[in-house]
N, C-alpha and C positions, 0 to 999 in steps of 0.2 A: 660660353661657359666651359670650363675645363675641369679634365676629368683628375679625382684625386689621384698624385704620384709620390705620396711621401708624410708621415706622420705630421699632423696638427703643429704639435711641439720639436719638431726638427726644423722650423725655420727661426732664423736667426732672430727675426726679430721679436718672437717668443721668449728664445732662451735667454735673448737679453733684457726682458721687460719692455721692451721700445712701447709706447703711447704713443699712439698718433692722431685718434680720436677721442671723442671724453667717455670715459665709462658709460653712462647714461644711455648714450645712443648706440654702443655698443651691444649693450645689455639689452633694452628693449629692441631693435632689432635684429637681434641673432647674429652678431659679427664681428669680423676683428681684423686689421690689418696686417700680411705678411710679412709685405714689402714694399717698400715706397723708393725704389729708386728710379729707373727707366721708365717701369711702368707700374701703377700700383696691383697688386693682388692681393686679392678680400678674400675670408674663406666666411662662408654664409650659408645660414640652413635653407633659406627660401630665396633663390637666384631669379626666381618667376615672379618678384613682386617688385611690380613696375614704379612705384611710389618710390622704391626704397634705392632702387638704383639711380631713377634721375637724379636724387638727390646726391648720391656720391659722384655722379659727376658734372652734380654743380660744383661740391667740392675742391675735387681735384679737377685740374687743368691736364689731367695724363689718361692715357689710354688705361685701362682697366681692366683684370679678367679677373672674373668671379669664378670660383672654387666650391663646392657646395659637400660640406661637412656635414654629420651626425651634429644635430642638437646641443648632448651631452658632451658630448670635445669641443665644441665652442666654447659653452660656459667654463668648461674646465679652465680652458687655456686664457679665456677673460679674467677669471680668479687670480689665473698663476702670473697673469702680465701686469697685473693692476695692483696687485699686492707688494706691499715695500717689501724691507730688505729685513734681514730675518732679526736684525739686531735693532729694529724700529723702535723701540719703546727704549731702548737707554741713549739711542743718538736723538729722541725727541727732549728729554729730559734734560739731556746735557745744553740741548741749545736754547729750549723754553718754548718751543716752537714747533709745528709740523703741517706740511701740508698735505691732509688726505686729494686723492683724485677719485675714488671711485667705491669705497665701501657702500654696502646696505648699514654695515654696523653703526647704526644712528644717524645715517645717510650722510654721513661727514664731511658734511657744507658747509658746516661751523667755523668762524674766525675765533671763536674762544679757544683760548690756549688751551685752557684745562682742562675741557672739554676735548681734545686731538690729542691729550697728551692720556691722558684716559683711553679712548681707542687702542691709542698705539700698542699701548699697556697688555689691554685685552684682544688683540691682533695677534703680536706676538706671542702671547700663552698657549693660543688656539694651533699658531702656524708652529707650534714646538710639542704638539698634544698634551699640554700641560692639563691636570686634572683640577688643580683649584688652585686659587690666587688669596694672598696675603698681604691685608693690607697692615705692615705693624706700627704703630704710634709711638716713638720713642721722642726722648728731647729734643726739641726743635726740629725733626727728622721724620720722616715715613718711611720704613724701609716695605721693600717688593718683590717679596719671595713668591717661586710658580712651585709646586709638586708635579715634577715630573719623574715618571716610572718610581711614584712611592717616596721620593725623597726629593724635600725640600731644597731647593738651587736660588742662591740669592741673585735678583737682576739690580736695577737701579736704587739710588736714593731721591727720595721726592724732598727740596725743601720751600721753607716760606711760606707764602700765600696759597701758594696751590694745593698743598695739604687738603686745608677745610673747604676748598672748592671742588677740590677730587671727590672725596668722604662725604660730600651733600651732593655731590651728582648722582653718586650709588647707589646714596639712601632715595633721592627723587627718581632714577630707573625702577630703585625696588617698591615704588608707593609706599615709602615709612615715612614714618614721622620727621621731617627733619631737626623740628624742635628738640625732642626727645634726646635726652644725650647719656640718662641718669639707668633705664633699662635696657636687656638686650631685645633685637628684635629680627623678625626674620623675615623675608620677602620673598619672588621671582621677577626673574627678566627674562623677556622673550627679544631675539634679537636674529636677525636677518643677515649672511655672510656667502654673496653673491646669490646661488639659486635652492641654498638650505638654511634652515630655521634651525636656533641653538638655543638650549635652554638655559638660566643659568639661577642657584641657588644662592641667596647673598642673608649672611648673619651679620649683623652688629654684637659687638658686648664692651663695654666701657672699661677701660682701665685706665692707670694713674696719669698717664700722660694723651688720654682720648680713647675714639670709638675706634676696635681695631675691626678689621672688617676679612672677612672669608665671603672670596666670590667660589662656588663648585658649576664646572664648567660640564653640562651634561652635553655633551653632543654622539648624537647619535648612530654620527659615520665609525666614531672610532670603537662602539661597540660591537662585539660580535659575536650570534649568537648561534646557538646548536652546540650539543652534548660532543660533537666529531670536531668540533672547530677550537676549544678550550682548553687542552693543552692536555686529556687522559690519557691513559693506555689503552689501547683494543680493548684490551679482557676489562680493563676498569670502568668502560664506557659501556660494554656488553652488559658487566653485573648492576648498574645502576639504572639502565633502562628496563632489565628485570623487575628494580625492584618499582619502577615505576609504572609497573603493569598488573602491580596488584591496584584490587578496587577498593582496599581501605586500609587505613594504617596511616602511622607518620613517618617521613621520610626527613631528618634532620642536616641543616647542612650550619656547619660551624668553624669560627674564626675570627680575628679581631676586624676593626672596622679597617674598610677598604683594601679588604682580604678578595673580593669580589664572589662575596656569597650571592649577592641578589642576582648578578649577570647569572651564575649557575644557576639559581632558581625560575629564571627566566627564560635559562634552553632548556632548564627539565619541562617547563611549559609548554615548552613549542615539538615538544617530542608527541605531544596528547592529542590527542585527535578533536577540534573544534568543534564542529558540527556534529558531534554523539554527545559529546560532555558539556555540563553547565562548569565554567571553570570564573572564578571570582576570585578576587585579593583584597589585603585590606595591606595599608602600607605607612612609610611611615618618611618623607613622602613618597607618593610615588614618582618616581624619577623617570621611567620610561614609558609611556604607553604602548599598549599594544592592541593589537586589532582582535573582536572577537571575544574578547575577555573585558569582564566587569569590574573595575578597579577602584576599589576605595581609599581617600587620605585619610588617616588618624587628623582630628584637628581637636586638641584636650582641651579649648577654648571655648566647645560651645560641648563639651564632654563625649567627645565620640573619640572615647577609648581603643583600644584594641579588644580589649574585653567585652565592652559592650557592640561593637561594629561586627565582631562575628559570633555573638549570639544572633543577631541581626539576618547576618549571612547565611545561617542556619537555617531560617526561615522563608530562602528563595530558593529553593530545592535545587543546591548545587552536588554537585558529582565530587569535584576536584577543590581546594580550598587553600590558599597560600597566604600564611602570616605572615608579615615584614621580620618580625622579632617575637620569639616567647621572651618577655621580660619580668615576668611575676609571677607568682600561684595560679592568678584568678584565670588570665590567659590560658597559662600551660594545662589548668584542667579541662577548660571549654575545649579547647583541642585533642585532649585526650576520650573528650565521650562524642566527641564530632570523628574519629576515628571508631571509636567502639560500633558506633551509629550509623555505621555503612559509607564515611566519606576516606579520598584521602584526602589527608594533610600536609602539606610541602611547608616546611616553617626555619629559620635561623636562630641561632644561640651562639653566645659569646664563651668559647672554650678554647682551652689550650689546643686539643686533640680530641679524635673519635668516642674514644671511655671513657672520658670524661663528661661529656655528653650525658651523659647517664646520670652520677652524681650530681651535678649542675640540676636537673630534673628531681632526684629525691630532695635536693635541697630546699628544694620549691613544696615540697611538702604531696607530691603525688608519690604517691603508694606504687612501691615495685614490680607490685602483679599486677597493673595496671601499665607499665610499661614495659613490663614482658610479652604483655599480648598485644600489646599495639603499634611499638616501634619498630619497624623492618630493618630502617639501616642510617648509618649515621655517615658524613661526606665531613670529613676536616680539610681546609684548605688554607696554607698562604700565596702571595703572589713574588714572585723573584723578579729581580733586572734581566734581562738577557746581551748576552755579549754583544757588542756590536759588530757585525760583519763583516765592515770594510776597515777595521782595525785590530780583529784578532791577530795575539800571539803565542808563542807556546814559551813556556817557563817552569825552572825544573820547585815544585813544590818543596817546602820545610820538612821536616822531620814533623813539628807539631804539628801544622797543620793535616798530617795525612794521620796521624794518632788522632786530631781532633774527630775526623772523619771515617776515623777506621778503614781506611782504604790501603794500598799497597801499589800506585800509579807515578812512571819514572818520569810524566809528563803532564803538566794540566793547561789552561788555555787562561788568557784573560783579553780586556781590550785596553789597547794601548791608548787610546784617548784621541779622537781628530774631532773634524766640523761636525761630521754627520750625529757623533752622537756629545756634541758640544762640549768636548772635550773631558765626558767621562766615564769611557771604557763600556758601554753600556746605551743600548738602544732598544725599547719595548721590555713587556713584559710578558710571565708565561704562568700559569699555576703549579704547586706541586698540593699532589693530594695523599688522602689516607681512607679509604673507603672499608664501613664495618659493618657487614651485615649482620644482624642481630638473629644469628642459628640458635639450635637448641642448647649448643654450651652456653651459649651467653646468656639464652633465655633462663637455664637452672643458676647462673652463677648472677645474674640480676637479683631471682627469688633468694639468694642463700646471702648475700652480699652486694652492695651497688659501689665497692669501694674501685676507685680509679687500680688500681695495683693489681689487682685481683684479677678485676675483668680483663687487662692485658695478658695476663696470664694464662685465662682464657682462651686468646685468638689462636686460629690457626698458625700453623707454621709457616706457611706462603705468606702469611698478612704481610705487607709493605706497611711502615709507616712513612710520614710526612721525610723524614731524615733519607729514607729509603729511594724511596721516589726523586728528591733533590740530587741524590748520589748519581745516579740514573742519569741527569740532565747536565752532572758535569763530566760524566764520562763520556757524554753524548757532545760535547761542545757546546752545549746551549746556555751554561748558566756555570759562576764561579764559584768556588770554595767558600769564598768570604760572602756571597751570598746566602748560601744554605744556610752557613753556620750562624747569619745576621737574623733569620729568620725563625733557626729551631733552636737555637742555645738555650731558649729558658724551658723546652723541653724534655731534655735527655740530661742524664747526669753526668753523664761522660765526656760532656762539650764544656 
């Protein structure tokens, strides 16, 4: 046996996917081939198990030296050798055809087309971190949009027959109805992608030319959580773990849908101490779980509201308490006298901005002196593209655009577009935020007025808004003009 001299993934036949074994036996016993020329070299977590080496060399006819890797870099590098090419799902489509060698993703042994050509589909979205898949039924056509970082990217077009065998494979993953064509409906899938588990959300809804179908792809590796890890500022990170260290009160965090309020809700979580505090959620679904915390789905089906799930909650003598969404009255008051009543509350609301927040809440019909004593502080958030890094360039900005921005910069950055980020100037994303704590100006200008204009008026002179924070990150290279402005235009009147 010999001793490791060189990374997992710096042998060639790694970087070039070579297959030399089948997946299977790969997989279940911890190993993967280097090199098969002169001689072969295997790198293997357990070199000491005498079963597994006869067998390789009944196999080969060649001398042999085993290598003996970390666990985790095996599987890694069985992933990355076994998995096609990154443009799998449009060169299956084009041909009608595909042959998996090695997924868990529905153990892809299948000689059905439709069925590989589906994988391929959902292979590629995962190996692009694409966030949800689109299936859309046009005439005689299915087209196959991913969202990746926020915006929709079209891939192939499905036609023919395979349509309605694709669209009942989904619905038979998601346990629906396949009958059913005339309601929407909603499911999960759980599915297996070498040595991790993926979850995946899948709606139906009928339109004129069929069922169009949204797969949301939760996977767990590309989440990431803690307050340090999300994209704040020191001091913006500082003041919100402040305000997370009061023992009761509501702490609001607001933004449009897949703004990534709930991941922030879910590191203000993990700031809390487990073992002191009873910490409970009610969600709407819940999308991640987590360890140590009690997690409830909304299912309106069998009437376990939001409303009625945490009067409920009330009732198990929790410390900590997080709603998926204030969406009504009846809600937002259970939350406001579950605050009064010694709990915090961690909850979302769909708002442009911070003060608005507020309004949004009297509209709901809760009385102002009710949320002057009980709101601490409001978290607004969108999510931007970030440049991609192996394509940034510098470029001299417009006259309007730096008016849009109010800036005065003889240089700004963008991405010029390569492989890595699929040719559009933008790889990952980052948050910009607005954080308001709710002080005593705010708490007198609450009681005197709850009007959005007002309350800005209000804030401090430091406040940063969302506009503010973005500025920040393109002067920083991490994010571009036309981002910001894609993000906050319909907040400021000066954009």
């Amino acid at each position: 046996m010999k001793k490791i001299n060189k990374e997992i993934n710096d042998y060639p036949f790694i970087k070039e996917n070579k297959k030399v074994l089948s997946y299977h036996f790969c997989k279940n016993n911890l190993l993967i081939v280097l090199d098969n020329n002169s001689k072969v070299i295997i790198a293997i977590s357990d070199p000491l198990n005498i079963e597994i080496v006869k067998e390789l060399k009944l196999i080969f006819s060649k001398e042999i030296d085993l290598i003996e890797y970390p666990k985790e870099e095996i599987q890694k590098a069985i992933e990355k050798c076994y998995q096609q090419k990154r443009n799998l799902a449009t060169e299956a489509i084009k041909r009608n055809q595909i042959i998996f060698e090695g997924y868990d993703l529905l153990d892809n042994t299948s000689d059905n087309e439709s069925v590989n050509t589906l994988n391929a589909i959902i292979l590629e979205a995962i190996s692009q971190k694409a966030s949800d898949i689109h299936f859309i039924p046009e005439k005689e056509i299915l087209k196959v949009k991913y969202r990746i970082d926020g915006i929709l990217q079209e891939r192939p077009v499905i036609y023919g027959d395979s349509i309605s065998r694709i669209l009942t494979r989904l619905k038979v993953m998601g346990k629906l109805d396949i009958a059913e064509k005339r309601l929407p409906q909603d499911g999960r899938i759980k599915l297996m992608l070498g040595d991790r588990d993926i979850d995946f959300r899948l709606s139906t809804i009928p339109t004129v030319y069929g069922e169009r179908v949204v797969l949301r792809i939760l996977d767990k590796t590309n989440v990431v959580l803690g307050l340090d890890n999300i994209g704040m500022e020191k001091k913006m990170v500082s003041d919100f773990k402040k305000m997370l260290s009061h023992p009761e009160g509501i702490i609001l965090v607001t933004g449009p849908t897949g703004s990534g309020k709930t991941t922030t809700l879910y590191s203000a979580i993990n700031e809390l101490n487990f073992n002191e505090l009873n910490i409970m959620t009610i969600e709407d679904p819940v999308e991640y779980k987590l360890t140590n915390i009690s997690q409830i789905a909304v299912n309106p089906k069998i009437d376990l509201t939001f409303a009625k799930g945490l009067r409920h909650i009330l009732r198990q003598d929790p410390d900590v308490i997080m709603i998926g969404e204030i969406r009504d009255r009846e809600t937002a008051q259970i939350a406001i006298q579950a605050a009064l009543t010694g709990h915090l509350v961690l909850s979302t609301l769909h708002t442009n901005d911070a003060p608005s927040a507020i309004t949004r809440l009297v509209d709901m019909q809760v009385e102002p002196y009710l949320l002057s004593s009980t709101v601490v502080g409001i978290l607004a958030q969108r999510l931007v593209r970030k440049i991609c890094p192996k394509c940034i360039e510098e470029y001299k900005p417009s006259e309007k655009e730096l008016a849009d921005l109010n800036i005065n910069e003889k240089h700004l950055y963008k991405g010029k577009g390569c492989e890595s980020c699929f040719h559009t100037g933008y790889l990952g994303r980052c948050g910009i935020y607005e954080l308001m704590s709710v002080n005593s100006n705010i708490k007198k200008q609450i009681l005197k007025s709850a009007d959005t204009t007002l309350i800005k008026e209000s804030l401090d002179k430091n406040h940063k808004s969302l506009l503010d924070f973005g500025i920040g990150l393109i002067k920083k290279k991490i994010t571009t003009s036309y981002e910001i402005l894609r993000v906050t235009r319909n907040l400021y009147g000066s954009i």
